[in-house]
LUMDRENMI-362541 format. One record per residue: residue number from 1; y, x negated, z of N, C-alpha, C, O in turn. Coordinates in steps of 0.2 Angstrom, whole numbers, m for minus. Example, Ala and Ser with C-alpha at 12.3 -4.5 7.8 and 13.67 -1.06 7.14 Angstrom:
REM LUMDRENMI-362541
   num      ny      nx      nz     cay     cax     caz      cy      cx      cz      oy      ox      oz
     1     m28     m66      39     m22     m62      39     m16     m66      39     m17     m71      42
     2     m11     m64      35      m5     m68      36       0     m64      39       6     m67      40
REM end
This chain:
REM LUMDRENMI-362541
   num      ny      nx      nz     cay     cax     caz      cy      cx      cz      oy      ox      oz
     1     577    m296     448     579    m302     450     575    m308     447     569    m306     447
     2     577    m314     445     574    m318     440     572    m324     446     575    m326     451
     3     564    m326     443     562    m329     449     564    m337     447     565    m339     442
     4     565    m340     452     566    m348     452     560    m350     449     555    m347     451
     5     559    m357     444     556    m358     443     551    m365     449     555    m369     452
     6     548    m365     451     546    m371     456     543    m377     455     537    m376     454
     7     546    m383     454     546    m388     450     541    m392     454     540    m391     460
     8     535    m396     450     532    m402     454     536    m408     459     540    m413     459
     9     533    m406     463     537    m411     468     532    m417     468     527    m417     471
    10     537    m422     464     535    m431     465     537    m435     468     543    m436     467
    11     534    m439     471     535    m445     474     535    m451     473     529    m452     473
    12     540    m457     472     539    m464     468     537    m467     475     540    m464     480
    13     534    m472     477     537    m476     481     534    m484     477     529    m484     474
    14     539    m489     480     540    m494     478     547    m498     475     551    m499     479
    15     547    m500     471     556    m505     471     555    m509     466     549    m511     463
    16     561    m511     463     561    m516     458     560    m513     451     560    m507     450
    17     560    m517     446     560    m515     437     554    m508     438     556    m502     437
    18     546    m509     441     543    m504     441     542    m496     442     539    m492     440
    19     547    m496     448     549    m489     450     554    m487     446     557    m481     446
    20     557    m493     441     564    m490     435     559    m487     432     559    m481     432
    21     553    m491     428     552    m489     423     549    m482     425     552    m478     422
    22     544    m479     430     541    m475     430     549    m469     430     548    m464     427
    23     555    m471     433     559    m466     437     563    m462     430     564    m456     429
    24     564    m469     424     567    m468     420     565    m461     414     568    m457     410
    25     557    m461     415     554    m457     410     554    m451     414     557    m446     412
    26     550    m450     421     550    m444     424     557    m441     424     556    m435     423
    27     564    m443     424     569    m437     423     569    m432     419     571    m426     419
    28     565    m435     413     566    m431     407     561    m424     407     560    m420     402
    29     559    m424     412     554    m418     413     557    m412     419     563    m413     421
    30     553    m408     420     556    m403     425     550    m402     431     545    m399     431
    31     554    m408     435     548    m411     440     557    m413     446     563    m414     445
    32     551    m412     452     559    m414     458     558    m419     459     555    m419     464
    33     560    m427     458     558    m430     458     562    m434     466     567    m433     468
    34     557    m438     468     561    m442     474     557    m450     474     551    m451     474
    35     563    m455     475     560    m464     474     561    m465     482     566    m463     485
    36     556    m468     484     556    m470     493     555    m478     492     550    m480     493
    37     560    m480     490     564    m488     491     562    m494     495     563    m495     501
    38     559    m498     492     558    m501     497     566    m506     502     571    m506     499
    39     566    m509     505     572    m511     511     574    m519     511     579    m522     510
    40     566    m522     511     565    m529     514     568    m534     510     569    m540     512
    41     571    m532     503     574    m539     498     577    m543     502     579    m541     508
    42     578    m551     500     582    m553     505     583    m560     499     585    m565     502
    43     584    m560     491     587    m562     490     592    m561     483     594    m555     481
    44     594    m566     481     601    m566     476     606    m562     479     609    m565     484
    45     609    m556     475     614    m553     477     614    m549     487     618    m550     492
    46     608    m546     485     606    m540     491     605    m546     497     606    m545     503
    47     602    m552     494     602    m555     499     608    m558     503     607    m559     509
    48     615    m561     501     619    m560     503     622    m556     507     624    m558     512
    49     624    m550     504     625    m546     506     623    m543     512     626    m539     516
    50     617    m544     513     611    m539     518     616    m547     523     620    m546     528
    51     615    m552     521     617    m558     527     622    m558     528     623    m560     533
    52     628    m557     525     637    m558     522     640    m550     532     643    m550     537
    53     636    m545     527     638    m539     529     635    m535     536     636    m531     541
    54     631    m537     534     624    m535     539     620    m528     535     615    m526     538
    55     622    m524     528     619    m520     527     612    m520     525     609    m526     526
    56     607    m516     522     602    m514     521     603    m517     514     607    m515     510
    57     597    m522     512     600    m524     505     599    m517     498     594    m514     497
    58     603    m517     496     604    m513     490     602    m512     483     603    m508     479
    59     599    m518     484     597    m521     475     591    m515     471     590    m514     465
    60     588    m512     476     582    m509     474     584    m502     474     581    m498     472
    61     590    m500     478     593    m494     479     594    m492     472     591    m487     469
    62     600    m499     471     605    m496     464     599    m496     457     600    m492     453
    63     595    m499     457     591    m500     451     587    m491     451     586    m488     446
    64     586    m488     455     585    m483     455     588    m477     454     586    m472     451
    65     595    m478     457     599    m473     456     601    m475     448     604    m470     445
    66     600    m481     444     601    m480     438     597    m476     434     600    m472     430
    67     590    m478     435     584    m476     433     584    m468     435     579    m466     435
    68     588    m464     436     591    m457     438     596    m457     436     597    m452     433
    69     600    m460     435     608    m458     432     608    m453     423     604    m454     418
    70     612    m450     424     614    m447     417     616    m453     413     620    m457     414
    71     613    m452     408     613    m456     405     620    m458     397     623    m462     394
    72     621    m451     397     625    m450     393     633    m448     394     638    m448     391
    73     632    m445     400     638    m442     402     642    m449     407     648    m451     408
    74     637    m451     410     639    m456     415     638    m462     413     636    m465     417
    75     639    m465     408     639    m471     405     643    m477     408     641    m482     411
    76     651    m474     408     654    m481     411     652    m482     419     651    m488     421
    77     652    m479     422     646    m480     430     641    m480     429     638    m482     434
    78     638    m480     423     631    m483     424     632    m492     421     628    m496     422
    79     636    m492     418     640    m499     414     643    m505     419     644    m511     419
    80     645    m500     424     650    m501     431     644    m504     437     645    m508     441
    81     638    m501     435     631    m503     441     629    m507     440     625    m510     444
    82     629    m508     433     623    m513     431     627    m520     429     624    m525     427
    83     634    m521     429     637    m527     428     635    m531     434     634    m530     440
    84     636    m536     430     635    m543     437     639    m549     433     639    m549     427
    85     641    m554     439     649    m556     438     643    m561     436     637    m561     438
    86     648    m567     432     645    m573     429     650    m580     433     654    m580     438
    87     647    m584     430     647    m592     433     655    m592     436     657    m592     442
    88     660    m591     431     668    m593     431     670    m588     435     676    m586     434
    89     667    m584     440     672    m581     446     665    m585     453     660    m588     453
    90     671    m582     458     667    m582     465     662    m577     467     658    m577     472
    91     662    m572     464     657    m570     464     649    m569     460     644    m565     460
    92     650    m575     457     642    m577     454     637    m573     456     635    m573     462
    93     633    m570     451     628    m567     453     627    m561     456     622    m557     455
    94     634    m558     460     635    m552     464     632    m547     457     633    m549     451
    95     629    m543     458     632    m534     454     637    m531     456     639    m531     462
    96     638    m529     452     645    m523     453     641    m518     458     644    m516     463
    97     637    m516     456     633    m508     458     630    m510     466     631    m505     471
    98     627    m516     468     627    m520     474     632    m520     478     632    m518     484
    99     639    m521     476     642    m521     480     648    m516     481     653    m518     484
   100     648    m510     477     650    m503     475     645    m500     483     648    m498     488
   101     640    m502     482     635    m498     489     636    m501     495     634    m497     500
   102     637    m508     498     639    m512     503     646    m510     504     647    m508     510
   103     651    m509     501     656    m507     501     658    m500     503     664    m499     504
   104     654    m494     502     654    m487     502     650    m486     508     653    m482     511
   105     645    m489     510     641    m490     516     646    m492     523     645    m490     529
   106     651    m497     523     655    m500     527     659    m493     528     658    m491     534
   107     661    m490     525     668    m487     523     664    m480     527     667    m478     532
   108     659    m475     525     658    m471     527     652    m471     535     650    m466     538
   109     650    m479     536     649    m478     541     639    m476     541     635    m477     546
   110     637    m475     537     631    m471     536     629    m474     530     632    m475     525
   111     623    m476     530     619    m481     524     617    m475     519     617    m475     513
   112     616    m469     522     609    m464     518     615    m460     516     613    m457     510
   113     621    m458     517     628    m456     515     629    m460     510     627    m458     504
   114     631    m466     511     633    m470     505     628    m468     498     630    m467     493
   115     621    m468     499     616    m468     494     617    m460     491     616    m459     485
   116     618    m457     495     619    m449     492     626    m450     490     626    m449     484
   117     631    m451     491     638    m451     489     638    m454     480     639    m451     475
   118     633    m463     479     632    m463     476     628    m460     470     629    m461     464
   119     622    m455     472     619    m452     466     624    m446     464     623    m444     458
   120     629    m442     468     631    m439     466     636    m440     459     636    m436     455
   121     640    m447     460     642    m449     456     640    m451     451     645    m452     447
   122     634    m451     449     630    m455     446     626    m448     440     623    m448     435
   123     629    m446     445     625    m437     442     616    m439     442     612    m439     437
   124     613    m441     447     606    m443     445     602    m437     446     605    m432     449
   125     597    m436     444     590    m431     445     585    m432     450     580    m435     449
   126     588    m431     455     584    m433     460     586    m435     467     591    m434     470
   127     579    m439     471     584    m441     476     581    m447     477     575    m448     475
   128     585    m453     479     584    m459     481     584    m462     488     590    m462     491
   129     579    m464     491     578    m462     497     576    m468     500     570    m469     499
   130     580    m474     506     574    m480     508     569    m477     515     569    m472     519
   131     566    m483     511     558    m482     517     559    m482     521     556    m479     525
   132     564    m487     522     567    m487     532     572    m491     532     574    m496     529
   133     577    m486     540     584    m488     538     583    m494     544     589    m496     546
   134     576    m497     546     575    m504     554     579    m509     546     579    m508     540
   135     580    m517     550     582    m520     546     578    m526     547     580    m530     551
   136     571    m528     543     568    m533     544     566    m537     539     570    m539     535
   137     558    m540     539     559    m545     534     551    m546     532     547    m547     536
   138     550    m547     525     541    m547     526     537    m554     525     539    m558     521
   139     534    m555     528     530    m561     528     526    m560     527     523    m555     527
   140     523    m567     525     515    m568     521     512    m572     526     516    m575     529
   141     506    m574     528     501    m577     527     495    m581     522     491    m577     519
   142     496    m586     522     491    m589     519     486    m591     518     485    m594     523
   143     481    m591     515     474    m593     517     474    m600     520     470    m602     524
   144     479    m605     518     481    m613     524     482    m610     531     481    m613     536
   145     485    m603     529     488    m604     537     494    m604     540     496    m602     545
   146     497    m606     534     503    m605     532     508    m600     534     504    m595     534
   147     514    m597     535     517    m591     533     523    m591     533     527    m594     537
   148     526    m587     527     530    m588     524     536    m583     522     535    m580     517
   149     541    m582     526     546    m577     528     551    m575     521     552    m579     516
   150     552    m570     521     557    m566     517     553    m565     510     549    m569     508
   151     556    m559     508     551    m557     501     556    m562     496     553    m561     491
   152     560    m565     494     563    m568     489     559    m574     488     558    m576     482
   153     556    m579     494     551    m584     495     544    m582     494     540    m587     493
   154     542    m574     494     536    m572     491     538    m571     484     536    m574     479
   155     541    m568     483     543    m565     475     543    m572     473     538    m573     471
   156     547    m578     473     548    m584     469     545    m590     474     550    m593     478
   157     540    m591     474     538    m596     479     541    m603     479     540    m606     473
   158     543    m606     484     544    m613     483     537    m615     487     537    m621     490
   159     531    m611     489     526    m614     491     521    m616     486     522    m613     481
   160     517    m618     487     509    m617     482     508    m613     480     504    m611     485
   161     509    m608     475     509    m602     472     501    m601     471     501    m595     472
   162     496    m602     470     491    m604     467     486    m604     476     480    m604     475
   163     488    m603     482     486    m603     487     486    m594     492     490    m591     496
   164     481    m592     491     479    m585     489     485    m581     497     486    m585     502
   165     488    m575     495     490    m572     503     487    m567     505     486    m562     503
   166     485    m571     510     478    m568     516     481    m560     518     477    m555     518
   167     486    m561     521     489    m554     523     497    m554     524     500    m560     524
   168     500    m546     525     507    m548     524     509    m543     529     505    m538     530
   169     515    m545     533     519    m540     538     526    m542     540     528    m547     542
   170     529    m535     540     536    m534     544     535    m537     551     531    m537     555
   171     545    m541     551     546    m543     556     552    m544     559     554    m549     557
   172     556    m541     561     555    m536     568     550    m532     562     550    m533     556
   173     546    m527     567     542    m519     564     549    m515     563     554    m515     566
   174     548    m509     556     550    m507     554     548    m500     554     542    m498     555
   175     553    m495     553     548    m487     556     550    m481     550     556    m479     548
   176     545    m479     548     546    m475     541     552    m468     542     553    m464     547
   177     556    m469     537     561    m464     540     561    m458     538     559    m456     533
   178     564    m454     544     562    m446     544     560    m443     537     555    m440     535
   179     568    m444     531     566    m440     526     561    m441     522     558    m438     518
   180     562    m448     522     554    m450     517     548    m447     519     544    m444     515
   181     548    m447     527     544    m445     528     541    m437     527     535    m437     526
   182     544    m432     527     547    m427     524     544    m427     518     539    m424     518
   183     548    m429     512     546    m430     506     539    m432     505     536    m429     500
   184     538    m435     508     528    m439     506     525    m430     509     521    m426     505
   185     527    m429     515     524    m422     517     524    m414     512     519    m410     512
   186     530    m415     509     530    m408     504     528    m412     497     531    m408     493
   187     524    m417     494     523    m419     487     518    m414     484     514    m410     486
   188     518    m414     480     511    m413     474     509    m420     471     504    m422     471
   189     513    m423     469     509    m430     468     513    m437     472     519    m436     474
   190     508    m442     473     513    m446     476     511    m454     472     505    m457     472
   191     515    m457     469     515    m464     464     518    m469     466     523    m470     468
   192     511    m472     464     512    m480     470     510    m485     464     506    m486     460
   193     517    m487     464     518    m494     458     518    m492     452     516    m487     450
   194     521    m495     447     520    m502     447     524    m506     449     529    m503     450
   195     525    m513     450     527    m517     455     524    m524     459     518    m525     458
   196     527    m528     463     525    m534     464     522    m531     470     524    m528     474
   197     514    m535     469     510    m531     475     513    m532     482     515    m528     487
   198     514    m540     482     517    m541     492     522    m539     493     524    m538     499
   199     526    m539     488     535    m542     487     539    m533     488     544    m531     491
   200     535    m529     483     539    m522     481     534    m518     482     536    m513     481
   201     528    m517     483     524    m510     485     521    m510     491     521    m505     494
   202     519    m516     494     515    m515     501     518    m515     506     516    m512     511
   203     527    m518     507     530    m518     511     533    m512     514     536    m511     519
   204     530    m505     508     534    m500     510     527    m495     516     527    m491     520
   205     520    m498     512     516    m496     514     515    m500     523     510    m499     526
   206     520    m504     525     519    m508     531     525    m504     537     527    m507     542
   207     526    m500     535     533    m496     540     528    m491     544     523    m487     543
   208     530    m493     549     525    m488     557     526    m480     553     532    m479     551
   209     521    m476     552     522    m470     552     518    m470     544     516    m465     542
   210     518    m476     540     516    m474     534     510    m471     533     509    m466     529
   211     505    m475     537     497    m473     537     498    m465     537     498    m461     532
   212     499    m465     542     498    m459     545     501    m453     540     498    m448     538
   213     507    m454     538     509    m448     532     504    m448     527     500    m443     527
   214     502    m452     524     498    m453     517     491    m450     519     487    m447     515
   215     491    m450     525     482    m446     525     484    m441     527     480    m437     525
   216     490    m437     530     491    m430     531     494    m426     524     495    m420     523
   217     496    m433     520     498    m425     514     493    m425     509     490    m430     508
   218     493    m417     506     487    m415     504     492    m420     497     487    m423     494
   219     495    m421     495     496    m424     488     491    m428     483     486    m432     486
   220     492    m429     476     485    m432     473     489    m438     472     494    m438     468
   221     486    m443     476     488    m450     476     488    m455     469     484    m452     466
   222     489    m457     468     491    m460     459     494    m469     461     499    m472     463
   223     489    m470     459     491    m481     458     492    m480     449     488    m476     446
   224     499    m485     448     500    m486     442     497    m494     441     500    m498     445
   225     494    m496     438     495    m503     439     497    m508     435     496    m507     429
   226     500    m512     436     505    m519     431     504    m520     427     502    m514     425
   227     504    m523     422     504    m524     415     500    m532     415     495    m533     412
   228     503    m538     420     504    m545     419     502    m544     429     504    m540     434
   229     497    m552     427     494    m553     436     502    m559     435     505    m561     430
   230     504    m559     443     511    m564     444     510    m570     449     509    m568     455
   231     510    m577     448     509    m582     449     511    m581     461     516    m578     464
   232     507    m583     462     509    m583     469     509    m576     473     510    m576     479
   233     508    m572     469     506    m564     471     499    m562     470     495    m562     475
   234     498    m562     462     490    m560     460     488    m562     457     484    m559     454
   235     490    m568     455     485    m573     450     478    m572     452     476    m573     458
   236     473    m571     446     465    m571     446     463    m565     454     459    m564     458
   237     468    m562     453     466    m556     454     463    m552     447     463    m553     441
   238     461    m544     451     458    m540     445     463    m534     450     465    m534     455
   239     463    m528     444     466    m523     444     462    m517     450     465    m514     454
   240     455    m518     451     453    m519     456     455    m520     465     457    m517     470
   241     454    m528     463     457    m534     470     465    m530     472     467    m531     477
   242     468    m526     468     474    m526     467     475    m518     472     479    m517     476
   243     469    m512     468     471    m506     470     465    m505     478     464    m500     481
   244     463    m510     479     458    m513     486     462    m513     491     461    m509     496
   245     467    m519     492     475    m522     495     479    m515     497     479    m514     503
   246     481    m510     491     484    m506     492     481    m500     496     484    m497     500
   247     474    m498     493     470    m496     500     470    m496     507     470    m491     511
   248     470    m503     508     469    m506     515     475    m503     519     475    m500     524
   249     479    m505     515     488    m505     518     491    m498     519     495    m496     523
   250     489    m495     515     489    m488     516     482    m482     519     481    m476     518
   251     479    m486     522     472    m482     524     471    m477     522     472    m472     525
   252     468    m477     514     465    m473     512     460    m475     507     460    m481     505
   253     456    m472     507     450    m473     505     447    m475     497     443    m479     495
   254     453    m470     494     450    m468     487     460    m468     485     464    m469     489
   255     461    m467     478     464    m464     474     465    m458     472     466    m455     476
   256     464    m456     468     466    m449     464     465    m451     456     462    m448     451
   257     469    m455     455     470    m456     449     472    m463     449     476    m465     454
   258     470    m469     445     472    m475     443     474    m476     436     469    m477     431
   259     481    m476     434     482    m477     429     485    m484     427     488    m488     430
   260     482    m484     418     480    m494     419     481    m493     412     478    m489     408
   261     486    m500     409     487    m500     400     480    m502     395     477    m507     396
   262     478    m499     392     475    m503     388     475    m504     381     471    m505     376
   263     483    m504     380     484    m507     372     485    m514     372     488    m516     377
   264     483    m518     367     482    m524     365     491    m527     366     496    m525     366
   265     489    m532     367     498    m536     368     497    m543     361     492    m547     359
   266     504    m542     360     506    m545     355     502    m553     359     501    m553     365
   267     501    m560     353     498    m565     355     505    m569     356     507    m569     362
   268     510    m571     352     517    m573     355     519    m572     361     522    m576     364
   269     519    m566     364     520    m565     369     515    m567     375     518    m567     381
   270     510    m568     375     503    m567     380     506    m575     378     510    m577     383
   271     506    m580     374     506    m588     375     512    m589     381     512    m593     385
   272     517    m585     379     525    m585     383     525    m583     390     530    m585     393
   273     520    m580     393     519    m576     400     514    m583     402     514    m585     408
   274     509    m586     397     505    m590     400     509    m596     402     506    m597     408
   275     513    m599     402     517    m603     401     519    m601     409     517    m605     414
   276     521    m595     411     524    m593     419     517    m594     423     517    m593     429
   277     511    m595     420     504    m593     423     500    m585     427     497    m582     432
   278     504    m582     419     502    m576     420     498    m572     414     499    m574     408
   279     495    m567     415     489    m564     412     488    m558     412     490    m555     418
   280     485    m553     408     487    m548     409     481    m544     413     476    m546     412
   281     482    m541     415     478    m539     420     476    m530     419     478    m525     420
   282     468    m532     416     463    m528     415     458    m524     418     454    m527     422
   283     457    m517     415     452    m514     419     445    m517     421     442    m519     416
   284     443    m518     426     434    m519     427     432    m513     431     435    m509     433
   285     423    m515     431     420    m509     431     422    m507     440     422    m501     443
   286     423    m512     442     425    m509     451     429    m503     451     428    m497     454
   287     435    m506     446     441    m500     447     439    m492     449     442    m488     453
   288     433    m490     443     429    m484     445     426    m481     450     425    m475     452
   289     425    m487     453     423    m485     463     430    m481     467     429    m479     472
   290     436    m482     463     441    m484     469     444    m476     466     450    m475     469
   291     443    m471     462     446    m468     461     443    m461     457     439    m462     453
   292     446    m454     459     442    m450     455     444    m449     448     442    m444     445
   293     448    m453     445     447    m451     438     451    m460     438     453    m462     443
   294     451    m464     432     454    m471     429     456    m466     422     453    m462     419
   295     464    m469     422     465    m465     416     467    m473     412     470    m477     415
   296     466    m473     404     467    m478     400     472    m477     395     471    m472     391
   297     476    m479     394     482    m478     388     486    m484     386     487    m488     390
   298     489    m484     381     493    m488     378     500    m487     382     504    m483     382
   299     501    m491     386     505    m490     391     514    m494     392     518    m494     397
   300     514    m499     386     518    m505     388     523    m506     381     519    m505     377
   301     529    m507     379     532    m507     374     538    m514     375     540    m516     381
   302     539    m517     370     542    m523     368     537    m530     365     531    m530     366
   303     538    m533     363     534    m539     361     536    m545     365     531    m548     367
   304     541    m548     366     542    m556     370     542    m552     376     539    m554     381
   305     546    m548     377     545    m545     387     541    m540     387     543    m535     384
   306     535    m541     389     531    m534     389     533    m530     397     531    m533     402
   307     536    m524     396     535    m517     400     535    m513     398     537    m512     392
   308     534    m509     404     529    m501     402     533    m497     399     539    m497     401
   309     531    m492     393     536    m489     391     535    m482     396     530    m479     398
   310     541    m480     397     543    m478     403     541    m469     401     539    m465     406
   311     541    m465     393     540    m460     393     533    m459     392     530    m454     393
   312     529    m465     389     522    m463     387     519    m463     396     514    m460     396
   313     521    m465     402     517    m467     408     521    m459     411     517    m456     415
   314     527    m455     410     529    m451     414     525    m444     411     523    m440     414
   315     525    m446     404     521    m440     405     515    m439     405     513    m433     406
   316     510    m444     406     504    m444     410     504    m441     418     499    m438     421
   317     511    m443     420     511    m441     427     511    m436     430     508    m433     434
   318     517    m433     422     521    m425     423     514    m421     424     514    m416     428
   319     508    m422     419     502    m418     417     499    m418     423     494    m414     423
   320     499    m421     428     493    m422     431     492    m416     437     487    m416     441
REM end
């Protein structure tokens, strides 16, 4: 009798372009892979919708289940997810794939249904899974004093960007859901970022239950970190300041591994992000304190948009 092979069991959590890129590369390996989504979006399209419909906004859902989708077999659904309608209709702005999932969620009654319905279709590797099915909302405080509701006014501030965030939290409280929960408990590794510190990674570490799984699984914890500090998030922060924050929010002490780019970026491009008042955001000697191994690598690909190349970072993960 031919035995089963038994795959690394992986953990993404986080939301946004960064859980694409890391999601995009690991399929390509033979790892079980699972993304724990963050909920809290509350603008553009998901925004809407979360307010129009009452659902769980979806934006960070679908960007995932792409970042898993077959890529060659499933092209027109994946062509079908990633369309978003333009200025001359009334649905400006919508995605198609956003409202493929608000639509499928109405219909069958169950959020975590519709999300499974859709990866089926989608043929993905994996499973896509939100951090919590509570429906709330993340705030910042300010070092003024200040605070500042919904991540879409964190992610794009109309406040003083330049005005540091003291601390951030769910409101109503939200509670980490079973299967995630689950998932984090059976990992071998668990990967946290990259992504917007307040906006898309801490929010998921703010769900009742999360401390507490993180310190009960034996998994070797892994911070990926950003490419570029972001104006209103971490500006004059250090890679450090950054994997410190994450720490805290997740009460743990150390890392396992911190992995962190260290290939030079094009000067045209570095003038073009300065302009947004952003910087790229480099190893110092703290980072060392905060982990049992920093790993350094050439980590990022394009020249006017720098992100991470998705197979060079998967397979440092796959190895680990």
């Amino acid at each position: 009798m031919a035995v089963r092979e038994k795959h690394k069991k992986i953990v993404v959590i986080g939301g946004g372009t960064g859980s694409f890129s890391v999601l995009r590369g690991l399929k390509k390996h033979p790892l079980s892979i699972t993304a724990v989504v963050s909920m809290f979006d509350s603008g553009g399209s998901s925004g809407i919708l979360r307010d129009e419909f009452g659902v769980l906004p979806p934006g960070d859902v679908r960007r995932c289940l792409l970042a898993l989708s077959d890529e060659k077999e499933e092209k027109v659904l994946r062509d079908l997810f990633m369309f978003r309608f333009n200025k001359r209709t009334s649905l400006n702005g919508h995605s198609f794939g956003n409202l493929f999932l608000a639509a499928l969620s109405s219909i069958m009654k169950d959020e975590m249904k519709a999300i499974e319905k859709a990866g089926e279709l989608l043929k993905i590797k994996g499973t896509v899974l939100p951090v919590s099915l509570n429906k709330s909302h993340v705030h910042a405080k300010l070092e003024d004093g200040s605070v500042i509701k919904g991540e879409t006014n964190i992610d794009v501030p109309k406040h003083n960007g330049d005005i540091r965030i003291e601390k951030v939290f769910l409101k109503p409280k939200a509670r980490l859901g079973k299967d995630a929960r689950r998932s984090i408990l059976e990992a071998d590794v668990i990967v946290i970022g990259p992504g917007d510190l307040y906006s898309s990674l801490i929010p998921n570490l703010l769900t009742d239950g999360m401390k507490d799984v993180l310190k009960r699984s034996k998994a070797k914890k892994v911070y990926v970190t950003n490419l570029m500090t972001k104006w209103g998030e971490t500006n004059n922060l250090s890679i450090s300041d950054c994997a410190r924050e994450i720490l805290s929010y997740a009460g743990l002490s150390r890392f396992d591994y911190i992995i962190s780019n260290n290939k030079k970026m094009d000067a045209d491009a570095l003038r073009s992000y300065r302009r947004e008042k952003k910087q790229p955001l480099l190893i110092d000697k703290e980072v060392f304190k905060l982990a049992g191994k920093v790993i350094e690598a050439p980590l990022f690909s394009g020249k006017k948009v720098v992100r991470h190349d998705s197979n060079a970072l998967a397979k440092i993960i796959a190895k680990l």
